[in-house]
KOLLO-878302 format. One record per residue (C-alpha): residue number from 1; residue in one letter; x, y, z. Coordinates in nm, 3 decimals. Each point is the difference from the previous one (the first is absolute). Layout:
! KOLLO-878302
<nr:NUM&rest:a&east:X&north:Y&up:Z>
...
END
This chain:
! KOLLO-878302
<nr:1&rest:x&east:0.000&north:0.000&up:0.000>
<nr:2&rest:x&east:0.272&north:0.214&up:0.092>
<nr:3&rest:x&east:0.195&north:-0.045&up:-0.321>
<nr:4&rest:x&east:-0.357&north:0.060&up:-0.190>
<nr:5&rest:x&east:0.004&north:0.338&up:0.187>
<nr:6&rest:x&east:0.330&north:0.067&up:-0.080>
<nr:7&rest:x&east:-0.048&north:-0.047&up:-0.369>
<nr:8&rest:x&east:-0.292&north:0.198&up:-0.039>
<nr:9&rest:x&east:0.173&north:0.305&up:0.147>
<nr:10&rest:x&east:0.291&north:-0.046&up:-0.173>
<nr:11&rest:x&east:-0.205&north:0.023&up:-0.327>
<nr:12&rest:x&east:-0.180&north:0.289&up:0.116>
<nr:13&rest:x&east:0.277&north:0.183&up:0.069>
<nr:14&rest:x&east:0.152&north:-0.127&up:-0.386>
<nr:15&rest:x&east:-0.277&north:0.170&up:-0.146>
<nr:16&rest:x&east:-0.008&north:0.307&up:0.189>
<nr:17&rest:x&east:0.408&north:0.059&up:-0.095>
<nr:18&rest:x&east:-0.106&north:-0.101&up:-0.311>
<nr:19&rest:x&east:-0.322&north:0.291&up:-0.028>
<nr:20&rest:x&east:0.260&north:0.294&up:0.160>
<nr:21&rest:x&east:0.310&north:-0.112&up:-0.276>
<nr:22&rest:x&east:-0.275&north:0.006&up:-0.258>
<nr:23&rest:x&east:-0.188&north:0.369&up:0.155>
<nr:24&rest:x&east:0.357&north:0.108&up:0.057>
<nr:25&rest:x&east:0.130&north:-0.099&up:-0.370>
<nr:26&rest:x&east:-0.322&north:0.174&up:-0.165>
<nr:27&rest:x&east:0.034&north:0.324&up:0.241>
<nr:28&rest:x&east:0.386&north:-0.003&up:-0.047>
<nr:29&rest:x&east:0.126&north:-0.139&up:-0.302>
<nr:30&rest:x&east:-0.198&north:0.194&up:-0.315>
<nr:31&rest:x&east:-0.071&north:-0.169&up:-0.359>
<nr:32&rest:x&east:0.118&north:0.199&up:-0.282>
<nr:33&rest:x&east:-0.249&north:0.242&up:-0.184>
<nr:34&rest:x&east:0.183&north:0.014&up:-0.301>
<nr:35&rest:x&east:0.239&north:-0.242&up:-0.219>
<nr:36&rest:x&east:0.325&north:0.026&up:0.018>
<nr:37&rest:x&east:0.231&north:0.233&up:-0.246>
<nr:38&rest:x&east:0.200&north:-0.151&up:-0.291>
<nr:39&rest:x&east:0.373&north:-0.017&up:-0.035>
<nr:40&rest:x&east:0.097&north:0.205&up:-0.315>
<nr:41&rest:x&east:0.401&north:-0.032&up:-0.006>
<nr:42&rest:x&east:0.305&north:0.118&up:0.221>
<nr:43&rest:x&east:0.293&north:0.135&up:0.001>
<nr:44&rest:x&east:0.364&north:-0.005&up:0.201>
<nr:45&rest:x&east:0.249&north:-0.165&up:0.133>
<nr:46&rest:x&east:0.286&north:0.025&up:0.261>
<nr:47&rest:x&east:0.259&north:0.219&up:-0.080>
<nr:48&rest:x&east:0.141&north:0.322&up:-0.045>
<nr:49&rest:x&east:-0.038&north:0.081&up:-0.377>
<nr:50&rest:x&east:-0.288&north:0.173&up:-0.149>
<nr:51&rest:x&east:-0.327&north:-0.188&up:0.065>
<nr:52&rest:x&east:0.130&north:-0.203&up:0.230>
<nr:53&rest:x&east:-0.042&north:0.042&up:0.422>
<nr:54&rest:x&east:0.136&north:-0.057&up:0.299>
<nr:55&rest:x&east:-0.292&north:-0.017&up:0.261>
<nr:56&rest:x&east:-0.229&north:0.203&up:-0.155>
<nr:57&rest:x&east:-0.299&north:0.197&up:0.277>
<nr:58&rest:x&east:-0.245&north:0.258&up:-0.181>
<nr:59&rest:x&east:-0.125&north:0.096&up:-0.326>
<nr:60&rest:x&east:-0.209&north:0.288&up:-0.152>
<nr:61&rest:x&east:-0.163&north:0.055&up:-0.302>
<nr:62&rest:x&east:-0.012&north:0.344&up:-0.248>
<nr:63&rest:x&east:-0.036&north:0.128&up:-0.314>
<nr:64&rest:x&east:0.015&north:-0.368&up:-0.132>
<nr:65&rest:x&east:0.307&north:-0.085&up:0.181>
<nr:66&rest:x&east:0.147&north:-0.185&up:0.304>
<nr:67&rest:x&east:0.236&north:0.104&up:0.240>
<nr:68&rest:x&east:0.104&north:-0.291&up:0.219>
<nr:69&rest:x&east:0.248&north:0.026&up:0.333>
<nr:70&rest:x&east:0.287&north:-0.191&up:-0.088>
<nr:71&rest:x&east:0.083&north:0.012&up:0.367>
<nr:72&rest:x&east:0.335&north:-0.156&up:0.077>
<nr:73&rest:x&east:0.108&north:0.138&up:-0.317>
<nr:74&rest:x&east:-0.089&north:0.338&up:0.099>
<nr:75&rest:x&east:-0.186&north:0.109&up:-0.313>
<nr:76&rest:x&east:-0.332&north:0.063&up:-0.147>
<nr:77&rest:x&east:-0.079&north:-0.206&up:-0.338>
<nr:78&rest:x&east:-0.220&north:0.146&up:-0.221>
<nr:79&rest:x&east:-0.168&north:-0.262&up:-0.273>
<nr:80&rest:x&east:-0.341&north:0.009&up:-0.201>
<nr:81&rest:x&east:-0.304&north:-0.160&up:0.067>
<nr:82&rest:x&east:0.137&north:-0.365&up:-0.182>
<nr:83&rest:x&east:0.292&north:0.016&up:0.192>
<nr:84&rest:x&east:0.258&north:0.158&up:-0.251>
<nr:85&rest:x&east:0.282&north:0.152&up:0.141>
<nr:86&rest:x&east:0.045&north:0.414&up:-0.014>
<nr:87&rest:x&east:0.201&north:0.121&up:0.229>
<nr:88&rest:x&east:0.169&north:0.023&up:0.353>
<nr:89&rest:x&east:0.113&north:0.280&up:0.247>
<nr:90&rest:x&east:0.139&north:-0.001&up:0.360>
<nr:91&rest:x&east:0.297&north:-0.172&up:0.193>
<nr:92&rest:x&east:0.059&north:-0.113&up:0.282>
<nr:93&rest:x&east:0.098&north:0.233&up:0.251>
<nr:94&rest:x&east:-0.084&north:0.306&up:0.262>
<nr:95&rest:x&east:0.030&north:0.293&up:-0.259>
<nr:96&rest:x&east:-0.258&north:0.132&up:-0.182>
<nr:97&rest:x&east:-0.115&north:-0.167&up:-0.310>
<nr:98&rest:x&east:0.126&north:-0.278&up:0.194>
<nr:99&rest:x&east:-0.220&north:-0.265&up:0.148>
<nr:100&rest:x&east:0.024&north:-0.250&up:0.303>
<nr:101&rest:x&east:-0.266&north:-0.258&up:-0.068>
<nr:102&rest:x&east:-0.242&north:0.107&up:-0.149>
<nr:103&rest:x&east:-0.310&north:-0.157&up:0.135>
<nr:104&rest:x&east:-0.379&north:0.128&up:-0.113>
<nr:105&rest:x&east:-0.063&north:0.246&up:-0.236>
<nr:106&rest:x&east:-0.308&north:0.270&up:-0.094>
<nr:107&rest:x&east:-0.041&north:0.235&up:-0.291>
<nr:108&rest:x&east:-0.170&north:0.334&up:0.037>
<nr:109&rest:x&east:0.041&north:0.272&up:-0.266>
<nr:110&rest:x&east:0.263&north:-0.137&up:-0.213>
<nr:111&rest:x&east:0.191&north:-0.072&up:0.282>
<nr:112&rest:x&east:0.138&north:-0.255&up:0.157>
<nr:113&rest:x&east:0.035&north:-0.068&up:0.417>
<nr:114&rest:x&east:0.237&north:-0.302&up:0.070>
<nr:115&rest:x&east:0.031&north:-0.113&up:0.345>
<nr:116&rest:x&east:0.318&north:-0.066&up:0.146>
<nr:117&rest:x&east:0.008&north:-0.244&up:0.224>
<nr:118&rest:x&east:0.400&north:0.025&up:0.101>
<nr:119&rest:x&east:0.023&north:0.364&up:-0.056>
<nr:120&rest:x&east:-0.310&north:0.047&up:0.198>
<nr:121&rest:x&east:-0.147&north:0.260&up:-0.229>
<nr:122&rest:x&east:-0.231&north:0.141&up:-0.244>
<nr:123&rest:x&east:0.155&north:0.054&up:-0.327>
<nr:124&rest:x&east:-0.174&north:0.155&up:-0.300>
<nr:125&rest:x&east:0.074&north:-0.071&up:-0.380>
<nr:126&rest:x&east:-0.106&north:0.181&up:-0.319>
<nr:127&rest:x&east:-0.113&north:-0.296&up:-0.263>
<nr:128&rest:x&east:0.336&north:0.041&up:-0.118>
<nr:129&rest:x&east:0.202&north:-0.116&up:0.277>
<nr:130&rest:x&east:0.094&north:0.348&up:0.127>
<nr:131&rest:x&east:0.025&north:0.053&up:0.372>
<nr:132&rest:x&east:-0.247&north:0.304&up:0.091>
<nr:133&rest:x&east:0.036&north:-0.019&up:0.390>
<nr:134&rest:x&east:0.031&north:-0.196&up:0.343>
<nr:135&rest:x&east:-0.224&north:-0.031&up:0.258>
<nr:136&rest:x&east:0.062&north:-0.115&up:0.364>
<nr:137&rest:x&east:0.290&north:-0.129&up:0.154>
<nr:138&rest:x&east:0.110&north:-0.316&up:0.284>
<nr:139&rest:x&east:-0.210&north:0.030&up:0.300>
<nr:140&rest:x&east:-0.330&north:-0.037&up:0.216>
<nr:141&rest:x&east:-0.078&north:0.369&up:0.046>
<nr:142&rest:x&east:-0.262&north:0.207&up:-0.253>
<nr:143&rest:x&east:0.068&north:-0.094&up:-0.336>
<nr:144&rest:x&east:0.277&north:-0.202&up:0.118>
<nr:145&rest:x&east:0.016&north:-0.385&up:-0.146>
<nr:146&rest:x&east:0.098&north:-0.311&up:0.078>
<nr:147&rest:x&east:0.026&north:-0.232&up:-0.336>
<nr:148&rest:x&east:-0.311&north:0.150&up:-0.147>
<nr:149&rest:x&east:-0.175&north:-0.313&up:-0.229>
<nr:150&rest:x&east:-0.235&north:0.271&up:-0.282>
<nr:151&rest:x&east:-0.173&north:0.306&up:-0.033>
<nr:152&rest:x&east:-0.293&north:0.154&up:-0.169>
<nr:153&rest:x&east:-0.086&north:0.321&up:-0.081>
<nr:154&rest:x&east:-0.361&north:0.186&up:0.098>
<nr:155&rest:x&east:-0.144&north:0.241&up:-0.254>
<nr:156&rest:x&east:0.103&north:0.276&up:0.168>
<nr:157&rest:x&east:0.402&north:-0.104&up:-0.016>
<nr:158&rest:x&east:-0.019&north:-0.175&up:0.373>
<nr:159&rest:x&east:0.256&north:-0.263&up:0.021>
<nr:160&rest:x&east:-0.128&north:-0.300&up:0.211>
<nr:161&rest:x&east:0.251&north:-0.250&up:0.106>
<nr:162&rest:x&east:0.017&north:-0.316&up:0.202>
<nr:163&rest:x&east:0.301&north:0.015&up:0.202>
<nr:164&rest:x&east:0.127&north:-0.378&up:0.040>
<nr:165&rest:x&east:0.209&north:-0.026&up:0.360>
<nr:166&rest:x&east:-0.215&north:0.307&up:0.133>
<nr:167&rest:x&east:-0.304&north:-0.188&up:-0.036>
<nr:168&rest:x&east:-0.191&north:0.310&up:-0.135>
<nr:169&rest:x&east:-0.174&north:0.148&up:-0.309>
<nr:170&rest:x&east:0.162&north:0.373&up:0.010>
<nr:171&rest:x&east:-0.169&north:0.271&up:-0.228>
<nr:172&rest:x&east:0.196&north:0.263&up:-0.130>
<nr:173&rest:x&east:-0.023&north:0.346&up:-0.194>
<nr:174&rest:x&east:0.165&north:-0.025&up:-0.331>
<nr:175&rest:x&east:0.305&north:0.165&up:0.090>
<nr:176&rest:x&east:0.005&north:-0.220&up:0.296>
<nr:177&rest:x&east:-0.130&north:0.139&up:0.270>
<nr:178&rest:x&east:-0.221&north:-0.196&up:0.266>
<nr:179&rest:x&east:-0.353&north:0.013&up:-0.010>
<nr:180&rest:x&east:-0.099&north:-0.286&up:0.243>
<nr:181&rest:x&east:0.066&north:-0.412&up:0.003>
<nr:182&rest:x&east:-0.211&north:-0.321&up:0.078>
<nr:183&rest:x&east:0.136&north:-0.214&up:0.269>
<nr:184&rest:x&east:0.239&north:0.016&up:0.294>
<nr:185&rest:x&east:0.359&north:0.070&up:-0.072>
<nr:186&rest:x&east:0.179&north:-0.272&up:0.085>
<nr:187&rest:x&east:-0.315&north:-0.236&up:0.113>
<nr:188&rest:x&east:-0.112&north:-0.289&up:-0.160>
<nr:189&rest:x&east:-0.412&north:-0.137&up:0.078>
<nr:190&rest:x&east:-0.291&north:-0.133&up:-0.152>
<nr:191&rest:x&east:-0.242&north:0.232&up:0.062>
<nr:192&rest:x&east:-0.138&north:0.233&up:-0.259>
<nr:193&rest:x&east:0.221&north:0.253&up:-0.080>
<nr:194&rest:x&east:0.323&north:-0.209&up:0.112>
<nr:195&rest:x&east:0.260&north:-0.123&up:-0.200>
<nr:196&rest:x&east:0.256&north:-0.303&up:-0.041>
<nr:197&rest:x&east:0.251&north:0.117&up:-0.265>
<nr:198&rest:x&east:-0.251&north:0.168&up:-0.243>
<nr:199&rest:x&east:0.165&north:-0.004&up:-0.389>
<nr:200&rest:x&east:-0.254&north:0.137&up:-0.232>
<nr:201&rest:x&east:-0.296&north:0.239&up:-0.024>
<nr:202&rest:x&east:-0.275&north:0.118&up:-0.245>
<nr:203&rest:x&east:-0.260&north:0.282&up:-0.075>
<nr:204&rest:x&east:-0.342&north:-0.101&up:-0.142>
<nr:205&rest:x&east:-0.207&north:0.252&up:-0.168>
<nr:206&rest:x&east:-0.167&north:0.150&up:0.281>
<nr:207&rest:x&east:0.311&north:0.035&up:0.203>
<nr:208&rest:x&east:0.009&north:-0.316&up:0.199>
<nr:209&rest:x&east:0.364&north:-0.125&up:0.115>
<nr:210&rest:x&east:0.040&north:-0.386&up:0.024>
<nr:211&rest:x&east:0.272&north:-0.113&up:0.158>
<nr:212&rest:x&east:0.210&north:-0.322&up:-0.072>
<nr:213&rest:x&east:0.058&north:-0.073&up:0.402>
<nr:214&rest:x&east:0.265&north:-0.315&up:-0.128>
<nr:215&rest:x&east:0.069&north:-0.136&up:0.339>
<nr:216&rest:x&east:-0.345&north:-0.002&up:0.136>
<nr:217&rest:x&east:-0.129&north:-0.166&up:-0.285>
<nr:218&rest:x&east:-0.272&north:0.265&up:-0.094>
<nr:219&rest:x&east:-0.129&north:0.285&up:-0.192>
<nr:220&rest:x&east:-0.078&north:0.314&up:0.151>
<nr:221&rest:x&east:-0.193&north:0.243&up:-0.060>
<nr:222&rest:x&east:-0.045&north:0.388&up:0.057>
<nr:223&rest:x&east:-0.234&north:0.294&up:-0.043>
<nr:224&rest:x&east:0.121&north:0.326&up:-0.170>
<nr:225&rest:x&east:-0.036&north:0.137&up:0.351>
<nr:226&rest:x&east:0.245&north:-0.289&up:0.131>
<nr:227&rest:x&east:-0.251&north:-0.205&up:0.164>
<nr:228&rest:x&east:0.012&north:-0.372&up:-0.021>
<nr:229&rest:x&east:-0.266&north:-0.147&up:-0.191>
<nr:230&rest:x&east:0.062&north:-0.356&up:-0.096>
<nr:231&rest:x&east:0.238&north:-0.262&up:0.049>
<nr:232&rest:x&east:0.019&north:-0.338&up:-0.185>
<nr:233&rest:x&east:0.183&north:-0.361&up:0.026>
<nr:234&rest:x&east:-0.054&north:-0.263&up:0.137>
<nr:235&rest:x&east:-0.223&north:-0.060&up:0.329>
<nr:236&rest:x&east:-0.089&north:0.335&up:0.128>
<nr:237&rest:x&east:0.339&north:0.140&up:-0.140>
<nr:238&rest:x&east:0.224&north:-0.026&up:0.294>
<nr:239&rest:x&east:0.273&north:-0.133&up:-0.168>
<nr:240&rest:x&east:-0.056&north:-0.397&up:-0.051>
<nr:241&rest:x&east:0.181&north:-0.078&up:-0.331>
<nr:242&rest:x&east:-0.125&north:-0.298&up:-0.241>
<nr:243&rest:x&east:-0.046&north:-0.123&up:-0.341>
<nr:244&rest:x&east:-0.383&north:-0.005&up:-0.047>
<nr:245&rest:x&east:-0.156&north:0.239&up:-0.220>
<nr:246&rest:x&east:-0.006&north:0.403&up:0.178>
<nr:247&rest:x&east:0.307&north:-0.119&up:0.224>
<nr:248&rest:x&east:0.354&north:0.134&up:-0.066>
<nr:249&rest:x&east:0.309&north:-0.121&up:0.144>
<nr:250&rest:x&east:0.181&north:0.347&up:-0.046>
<nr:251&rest:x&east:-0.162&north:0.259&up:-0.224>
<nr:252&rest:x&east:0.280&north:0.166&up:-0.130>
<nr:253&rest:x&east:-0.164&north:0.247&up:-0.328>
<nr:254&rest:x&east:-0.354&north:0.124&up:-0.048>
<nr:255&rest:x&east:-0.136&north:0.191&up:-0.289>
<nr:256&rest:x&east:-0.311&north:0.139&up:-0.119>
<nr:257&rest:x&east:-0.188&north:-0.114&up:-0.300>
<nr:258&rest:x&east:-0.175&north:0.168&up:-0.276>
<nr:259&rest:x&east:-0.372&north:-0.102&up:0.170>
<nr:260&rest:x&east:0.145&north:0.106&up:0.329>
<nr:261&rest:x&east:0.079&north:-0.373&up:0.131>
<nr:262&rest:x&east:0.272&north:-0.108&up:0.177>
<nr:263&rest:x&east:0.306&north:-0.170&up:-0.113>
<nr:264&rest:x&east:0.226&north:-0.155&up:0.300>
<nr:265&rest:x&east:0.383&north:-0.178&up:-0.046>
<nr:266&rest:x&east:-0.054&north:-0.287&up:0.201>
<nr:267&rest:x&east:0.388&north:-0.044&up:0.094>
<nr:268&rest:x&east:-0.011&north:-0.375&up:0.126>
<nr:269&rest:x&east:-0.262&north:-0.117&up:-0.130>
<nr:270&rest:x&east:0.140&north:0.057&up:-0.408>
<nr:271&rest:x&east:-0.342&north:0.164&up:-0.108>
<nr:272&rest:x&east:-0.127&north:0.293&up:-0.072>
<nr:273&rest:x&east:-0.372&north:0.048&up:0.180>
<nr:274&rest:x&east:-0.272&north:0.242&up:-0.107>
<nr:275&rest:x&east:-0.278&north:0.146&up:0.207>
<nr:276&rest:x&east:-0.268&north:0.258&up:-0.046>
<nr:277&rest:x&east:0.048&north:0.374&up:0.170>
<nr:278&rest:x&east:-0.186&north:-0.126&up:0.333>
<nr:279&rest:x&east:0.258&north:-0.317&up:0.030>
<nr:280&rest:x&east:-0.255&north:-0.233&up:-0.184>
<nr:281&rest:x&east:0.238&north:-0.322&up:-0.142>
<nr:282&rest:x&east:-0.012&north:-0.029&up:-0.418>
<nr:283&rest:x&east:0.221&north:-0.202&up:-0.073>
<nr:284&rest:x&east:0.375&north:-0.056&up:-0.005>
<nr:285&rest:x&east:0.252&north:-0.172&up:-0.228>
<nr:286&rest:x&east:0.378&north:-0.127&up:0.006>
<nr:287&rest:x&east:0.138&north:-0.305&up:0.204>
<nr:288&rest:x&east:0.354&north:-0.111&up:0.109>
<nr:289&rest:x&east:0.262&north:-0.055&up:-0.241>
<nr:290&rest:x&east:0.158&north:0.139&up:-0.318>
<nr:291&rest:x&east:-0.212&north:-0.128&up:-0.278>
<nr:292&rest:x&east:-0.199&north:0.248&up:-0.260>
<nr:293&rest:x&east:-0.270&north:0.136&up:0.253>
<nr:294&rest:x&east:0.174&north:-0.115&up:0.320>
<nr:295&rest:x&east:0.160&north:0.220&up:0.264>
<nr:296&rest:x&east:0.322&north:0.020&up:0.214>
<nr:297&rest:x&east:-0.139&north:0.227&up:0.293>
<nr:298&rest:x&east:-0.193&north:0.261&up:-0.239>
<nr:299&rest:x&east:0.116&north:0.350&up:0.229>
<nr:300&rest:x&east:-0.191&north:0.269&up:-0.236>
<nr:301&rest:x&east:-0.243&north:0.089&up:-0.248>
<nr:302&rest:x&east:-0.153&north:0.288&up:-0.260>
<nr:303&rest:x&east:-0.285&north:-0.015&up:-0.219>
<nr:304&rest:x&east:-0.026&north:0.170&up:-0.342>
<nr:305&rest:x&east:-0.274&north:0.210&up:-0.136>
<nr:306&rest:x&east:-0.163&north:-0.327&up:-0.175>
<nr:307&rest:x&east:-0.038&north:-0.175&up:0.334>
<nr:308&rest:x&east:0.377&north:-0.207&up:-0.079>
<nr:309&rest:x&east:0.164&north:-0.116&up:0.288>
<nr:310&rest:x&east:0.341&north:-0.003&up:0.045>
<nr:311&rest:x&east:0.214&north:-0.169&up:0.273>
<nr:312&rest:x&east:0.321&north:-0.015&up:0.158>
<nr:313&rest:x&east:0.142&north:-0.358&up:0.048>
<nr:314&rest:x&east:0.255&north:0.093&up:0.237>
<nr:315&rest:x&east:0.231&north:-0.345&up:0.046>
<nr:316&rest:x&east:-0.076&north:-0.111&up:-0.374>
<nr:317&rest:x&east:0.133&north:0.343&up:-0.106>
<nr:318&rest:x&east:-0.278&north:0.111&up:-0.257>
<nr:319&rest:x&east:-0.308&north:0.148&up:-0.093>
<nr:320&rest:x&east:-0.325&north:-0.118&up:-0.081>
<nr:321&rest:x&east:-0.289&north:0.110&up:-0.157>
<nr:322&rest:x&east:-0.346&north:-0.145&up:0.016>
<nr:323&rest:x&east:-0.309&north:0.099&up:-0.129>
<nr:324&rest:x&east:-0.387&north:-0.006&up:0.095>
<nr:325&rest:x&east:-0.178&north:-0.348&up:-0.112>
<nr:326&rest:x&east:-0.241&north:0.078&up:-0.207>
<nr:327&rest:x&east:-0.351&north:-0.225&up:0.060>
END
């Protein structure tokens, strides 16, 4: 009798851990909205000549062009939309002109802003390749940086900038001056407006800033007022990496599309993830390994006029370019 009693609550409990993984899995774990995007070629290599990279880590597109960091090269590589080489500018180095990895890039105004991760600066570029001017320096103070991962520019000429090792999202006049920043200098959380190592941030259309928060595993989110609004991956987005659709495991590069959807580097897990403005999962595309449509930790991403994604493939030392499937 007692071993009857036994069983029955042992099955009881089965199927009650079997109802929660199955509540938690539909509440948690999202199905995809959309089909995945189609491989359309690639380009690279490991190297140091033209159109070939060593560690590649951001990418912008203008004027039918794409600049890509070249970052342990110290240059910027400009190519066309199929991948043909045009030309190069920057070297490694502290000077200016000079660049000390390169990491993710923005274009605003026939301009472009490279961050420097080693040189921990700002540095602007004409189209061209010439050096128009510095901004910031080595530091934790006001427009101070430590190892800055991007920047984007508002409207109005506002840089913003998410400041790697000071675990903050600074914003900054044009000629650099400080306006305000997101986080705690120096402190790392998961609470809304807290940071672990943010690399990368975007404007939408109406002014929201999303924030790749890499360490914490998330998205945030912000008001054009600076108020947190929204926060996405994984359970409650507190910072519990996985591999299931809407989960990162480091999201390292985050751009905005042409609908206004969201296009996240999903570092570890070799894809590329897409969600709508309010953190909705799409879709997402990639996979481990270095095969046509596979990725070596994808770390950044821009998307062309026509919806065209392209994507850094950090450790496989190329680009890739993907389209929209068409149903």
């Amino acid at each position: 009798m007692r071993l009857q009693t036994a069983f029955k609550l042992g099955r009881n409990i089965f199927f009650v851990l079997a109802i929660l993984i199955a509540v938690g899995w539909l509440v948690f774990v999202p199905s995809a909205k959309e089909p995945p995007y189609t491989f359309v070629t690639a380009w690279g290599e490991k190297g140091n000549a033209p159109g070939q990279f060593n560690d590649p880590t951001g990418i912008a597109i203008a004027n039918d062009e794409v600049f890509v960091s070249d970052s342990r090269n110290g240059r910027i590589q400009v190519f066309d939309l199929d991948g043909h080489f045009k030309r190069q500018f920057g070297a490694p180095g502290k000077g200016e002109g000079q660049l000390g990895r390169p990491m993710n890039l923005t274009i605003h105004k026939d301009e472009l802003y490279v961050a420097e991760y080693f040189n921990d600066r700002i540095q602007v570029f004409s189209l061209d390749g010439q050096s128009r001017h510095l901004i910031g320096k080595s530091g934790s103070g006001p427009g101070e940086f430590n190892a800055p991962g991007g920047v984007t520019v508002a409207p109005n000429g506002d840089l913003l900038v998410p400041d790697f090792y000071n675990h903050r999202v600074q914003r900054l006049k044009a000629d650099g001056t400080f306006v305000r920043q997101w986080g705690v200098t120096g402190e790392k959380g998961h609470t809304a407006g807290v940071f672990i190592y943010p690399t990368d941030v975007a404007l939408d259309r109406n002014g929201m800033l999303y924030v790749s928060d890499s360490y914490a595993n998330r998205i945030q989110v912000f008001d054009i007022a600076g108020k947190p609004v929204n926060k996405w991956g994984g359970p409650f987005a507190i910072g519990i990496p996985g591999p299931f659709s809407g989960w990162f495991r480091v999201v390292t590069g985050i751009a905005v599309g042409t609908q206004g959807d969201i296009f996240a580097a999903d570092f570890y897990n070799h894809r590329v993830q897409k969600f709508r403005g309010d953190g909705t999962f799409l879709t997402s595309f990639g996979g481990k390994g270095s095969g046509p449509g596979q990725f070596d930790h994808v770390i950044a991403i821009a998307v062309a006029g026509d919806g065209t994604i392209f994507a850094v493939d950090f450790a496989n030392d190329r680009i890739e370019k993907w389209r929209p499937t068409r149903s």
